[in-house]
C-alpha positions as a printed NumPy array, in Angstrom:
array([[  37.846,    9.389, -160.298],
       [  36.66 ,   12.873, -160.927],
       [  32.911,   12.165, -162.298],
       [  32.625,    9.402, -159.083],
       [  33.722,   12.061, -157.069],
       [  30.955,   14.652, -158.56 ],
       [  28.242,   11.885, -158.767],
       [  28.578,   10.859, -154.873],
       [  29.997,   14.211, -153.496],
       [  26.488,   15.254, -155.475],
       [  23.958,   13.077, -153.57 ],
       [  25.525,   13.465, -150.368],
       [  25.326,   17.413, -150.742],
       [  22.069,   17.072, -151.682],
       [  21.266,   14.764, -148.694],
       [  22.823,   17.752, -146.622],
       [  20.87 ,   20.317, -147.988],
       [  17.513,   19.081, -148.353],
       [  18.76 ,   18.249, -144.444],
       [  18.871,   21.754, -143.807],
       [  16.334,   23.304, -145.548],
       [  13.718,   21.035, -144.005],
       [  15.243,   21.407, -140.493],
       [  16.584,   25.399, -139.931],
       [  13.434,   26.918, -141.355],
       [  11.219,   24.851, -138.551],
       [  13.996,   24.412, -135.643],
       [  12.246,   26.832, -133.436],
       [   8.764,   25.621, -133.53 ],
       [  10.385,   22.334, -133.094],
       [  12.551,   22.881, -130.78 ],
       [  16.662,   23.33 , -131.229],
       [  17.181,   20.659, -129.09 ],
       [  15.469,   18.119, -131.753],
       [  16.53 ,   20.373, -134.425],
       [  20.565,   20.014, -133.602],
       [  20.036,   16.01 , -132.974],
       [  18.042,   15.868, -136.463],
       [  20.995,   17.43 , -138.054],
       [  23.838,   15.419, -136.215],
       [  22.215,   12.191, -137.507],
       [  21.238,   13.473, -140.841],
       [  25.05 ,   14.543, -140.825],
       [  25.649,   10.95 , -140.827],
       [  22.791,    9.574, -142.861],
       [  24.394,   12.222, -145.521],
       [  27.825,   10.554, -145.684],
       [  26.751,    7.075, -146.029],
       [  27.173,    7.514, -149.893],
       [  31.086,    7.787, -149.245],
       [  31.305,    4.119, -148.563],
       [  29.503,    3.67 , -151.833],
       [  31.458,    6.043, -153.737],
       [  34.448,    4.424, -152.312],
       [  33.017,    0.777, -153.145],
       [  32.02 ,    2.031, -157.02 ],
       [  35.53 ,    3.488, -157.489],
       [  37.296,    0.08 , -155.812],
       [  35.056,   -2.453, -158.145],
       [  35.222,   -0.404, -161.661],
       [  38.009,    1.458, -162.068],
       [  40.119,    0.397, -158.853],
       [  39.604,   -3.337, -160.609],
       [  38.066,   -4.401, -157.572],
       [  41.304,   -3.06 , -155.169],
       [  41.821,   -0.395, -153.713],
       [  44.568,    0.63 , -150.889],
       [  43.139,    2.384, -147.236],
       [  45.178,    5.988, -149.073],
       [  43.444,    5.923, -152.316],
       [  39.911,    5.06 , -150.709],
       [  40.482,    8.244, -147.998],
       [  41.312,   10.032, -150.996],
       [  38.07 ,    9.158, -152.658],
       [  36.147,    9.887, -149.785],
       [  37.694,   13.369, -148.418],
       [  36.681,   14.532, -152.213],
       [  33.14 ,   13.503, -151.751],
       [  33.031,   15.513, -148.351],
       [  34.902,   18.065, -150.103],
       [  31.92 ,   18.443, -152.698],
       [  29.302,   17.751, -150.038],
       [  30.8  ,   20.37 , -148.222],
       [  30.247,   23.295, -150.722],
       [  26.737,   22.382, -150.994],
       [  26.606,   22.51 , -147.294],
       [  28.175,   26.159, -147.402],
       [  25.711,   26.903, -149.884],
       [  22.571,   25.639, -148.826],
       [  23.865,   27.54 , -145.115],
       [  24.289,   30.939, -146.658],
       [  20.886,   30.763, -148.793],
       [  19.039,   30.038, -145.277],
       [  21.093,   32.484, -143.378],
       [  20.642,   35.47 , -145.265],
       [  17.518,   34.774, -147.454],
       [  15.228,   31.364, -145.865],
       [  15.567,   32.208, -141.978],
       [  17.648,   35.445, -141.443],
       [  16.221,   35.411, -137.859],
       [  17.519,   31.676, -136.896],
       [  20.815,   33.226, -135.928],
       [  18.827,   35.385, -133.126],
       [  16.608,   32.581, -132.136],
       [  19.078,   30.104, -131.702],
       [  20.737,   32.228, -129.043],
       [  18.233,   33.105, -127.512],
       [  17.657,   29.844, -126.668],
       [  21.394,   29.199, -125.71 ],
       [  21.309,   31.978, -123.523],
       [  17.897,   30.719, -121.98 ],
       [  19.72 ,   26.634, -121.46 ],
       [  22.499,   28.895, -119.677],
       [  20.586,   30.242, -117.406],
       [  18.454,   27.27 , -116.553],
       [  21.479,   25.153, -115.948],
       [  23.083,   28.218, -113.46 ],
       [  25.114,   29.78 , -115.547],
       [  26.916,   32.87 , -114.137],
       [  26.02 ,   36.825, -114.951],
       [  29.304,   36.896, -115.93 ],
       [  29.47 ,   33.855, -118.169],
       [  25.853,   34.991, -119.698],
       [  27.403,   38.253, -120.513],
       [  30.387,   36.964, -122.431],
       [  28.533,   34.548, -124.519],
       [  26.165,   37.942, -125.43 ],
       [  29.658,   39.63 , -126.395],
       [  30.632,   36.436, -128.137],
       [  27.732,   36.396, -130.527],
       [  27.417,   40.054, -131.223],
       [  31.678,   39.804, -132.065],
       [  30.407,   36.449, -134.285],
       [  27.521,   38.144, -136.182],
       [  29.891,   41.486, -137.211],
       [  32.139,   38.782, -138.712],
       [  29.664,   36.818, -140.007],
       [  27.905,   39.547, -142.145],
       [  30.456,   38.279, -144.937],
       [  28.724,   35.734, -147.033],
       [  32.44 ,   34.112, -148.15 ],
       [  33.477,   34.11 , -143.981],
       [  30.017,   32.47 , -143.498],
       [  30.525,   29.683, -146.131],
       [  33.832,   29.083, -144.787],
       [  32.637,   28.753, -141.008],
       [  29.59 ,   26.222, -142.588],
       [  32.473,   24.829, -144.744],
       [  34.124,   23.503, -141.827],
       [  30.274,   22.529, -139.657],
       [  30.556,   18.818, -141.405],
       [  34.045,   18.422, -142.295],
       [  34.547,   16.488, -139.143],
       [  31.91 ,   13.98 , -139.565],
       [  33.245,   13.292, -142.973],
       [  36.776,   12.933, -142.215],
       [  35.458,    9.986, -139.971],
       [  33.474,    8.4  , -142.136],
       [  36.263,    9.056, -145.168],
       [  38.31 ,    7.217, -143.007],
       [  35.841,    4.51 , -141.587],
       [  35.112,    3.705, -145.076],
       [  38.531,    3.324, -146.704],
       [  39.095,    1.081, -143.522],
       [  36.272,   -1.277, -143.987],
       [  36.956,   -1.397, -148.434],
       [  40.627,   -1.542, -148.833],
       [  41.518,   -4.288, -150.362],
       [  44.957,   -5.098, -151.832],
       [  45.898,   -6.516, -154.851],
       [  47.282,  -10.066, -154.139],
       [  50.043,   -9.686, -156.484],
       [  51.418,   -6.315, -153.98 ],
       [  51.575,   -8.396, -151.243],
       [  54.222,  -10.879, -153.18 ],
       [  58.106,  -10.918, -152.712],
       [  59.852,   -8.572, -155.043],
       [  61.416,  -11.692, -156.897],
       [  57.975,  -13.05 , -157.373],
       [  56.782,   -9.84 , -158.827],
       [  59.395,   -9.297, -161.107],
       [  58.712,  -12.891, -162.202],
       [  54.973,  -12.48 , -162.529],
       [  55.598,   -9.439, -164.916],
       [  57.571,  -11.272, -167.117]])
C-alpha cells in the first residue's frame, strides 16, 4: 500500500504545486477572482488521481476487491501526501516566490468589501484580522500547517467519493457463515 500511496499521493502533489506556482505568482495581474476559481478547480483536477490510486490498489494487490474503509484509507493517504507538497509548495511562494501576495490579496478583499457596502466597522476588523494573521503567520511550521489544512477538505470528498464509486466486495464475504466455513475447507 505504502509505494501506491507515495506514487499517487506524488502526482497529485505535484498537480497541486505546479497549480500554485503557475497561479499565486500571476493572481494579481490576473485577477484573484480568476486566480481563486483556477485553484478551486485545479483543487479538484489534482485529486482525480485518488480514484486511480484507489482503482490500482483494488485490482493488484486488493485482488480486484476492495471494501468502501480500505479504499478511504487509500485515498486520505494520497491527500495526506498531496497535502505536504501543498504546504510546501505554499511556504516556498509565501516567503521566497511572491512574499507580497499576502498584501495584495487583501488589498483586494478589503477593496470587494467596500464595493459590496461593507461597514467602517466591519472594514476595520478584517484590517485587525489580517495584521493578528500575518504576526502568526511569520512561522514557516504555523504556515504549513494553515496550507496543510487549505485542501484537506476537497480531498476528504473525493477520498470518500472514490471509495464509494470502487468498493467492491469479495463475493465469498457476502456468504452465510456456514457457507464460508464450508468454502474454506
Amino acid at each position: 500500500m505504502k509505494s501506491t500511496v507515495l506514487k499517487y499521493g506524488t502526482i497529485s502533489g505535484l498537480i497541486m504545486a505546479i497549480l500554485l506556482f503557475t497561479t499565486i505568482p500571476f493572481a494579481s495581474k490576473m485577477g484573484f477572482t480568476a486566480a481563486d476559481m483556477l485553484l478551486f478547480f485545479g483543487k479538484i483536477i489534482a485529486f482525480i488521481p485518488i480514484f486511480f490510486g484507489i482503482r490500482f490498489f483494488r485490482q493488484t494487490i486488493g485482488e480486484r476487491y476492495i471494501t468502501f474503509w480500505k479504499a478511504f484509507n487509500v485515498g486520505i493517504l494520497i491527500v495526506v501526501v498531496c497535502c505536504v507538497f501543498y504546504s510546501i509548495s505554499w511556504n516556498i511562494l509565501y516567503y521566497w516566490v511572491s512574499p507580497d501576495f499576502p498584501d495584495k490579496y487583501f488589498q483586494f478583499y478589503i477593496e470587494q468589501m467596500k464595493l459590496h457596502g461593507a461597514l467602517p466597522k466591519d472594514i476595520t476588523d478584517a484590517q485587525t484580522q489580517f495584521a493578528e494573521s500575518k504576526k502568526v503567520l511569520v512561522n514557516p511550521l504555523i504556515n504549513g500547517a494553515y496550507a496543510f489544512t487549505d485542501p484537506i477538505t476537497t480531498g476528504i470528498l473525493s477520498s470518500l467519493l472514490c471509495a464509494a464509486l470502487l468498493r467492491k466486495t469479495s463475493p465469498i464475504s457476502n456468504l452465510p457463515v456456514e457457507l464460508k466455513d464450508a468454502n474454506q475447507n
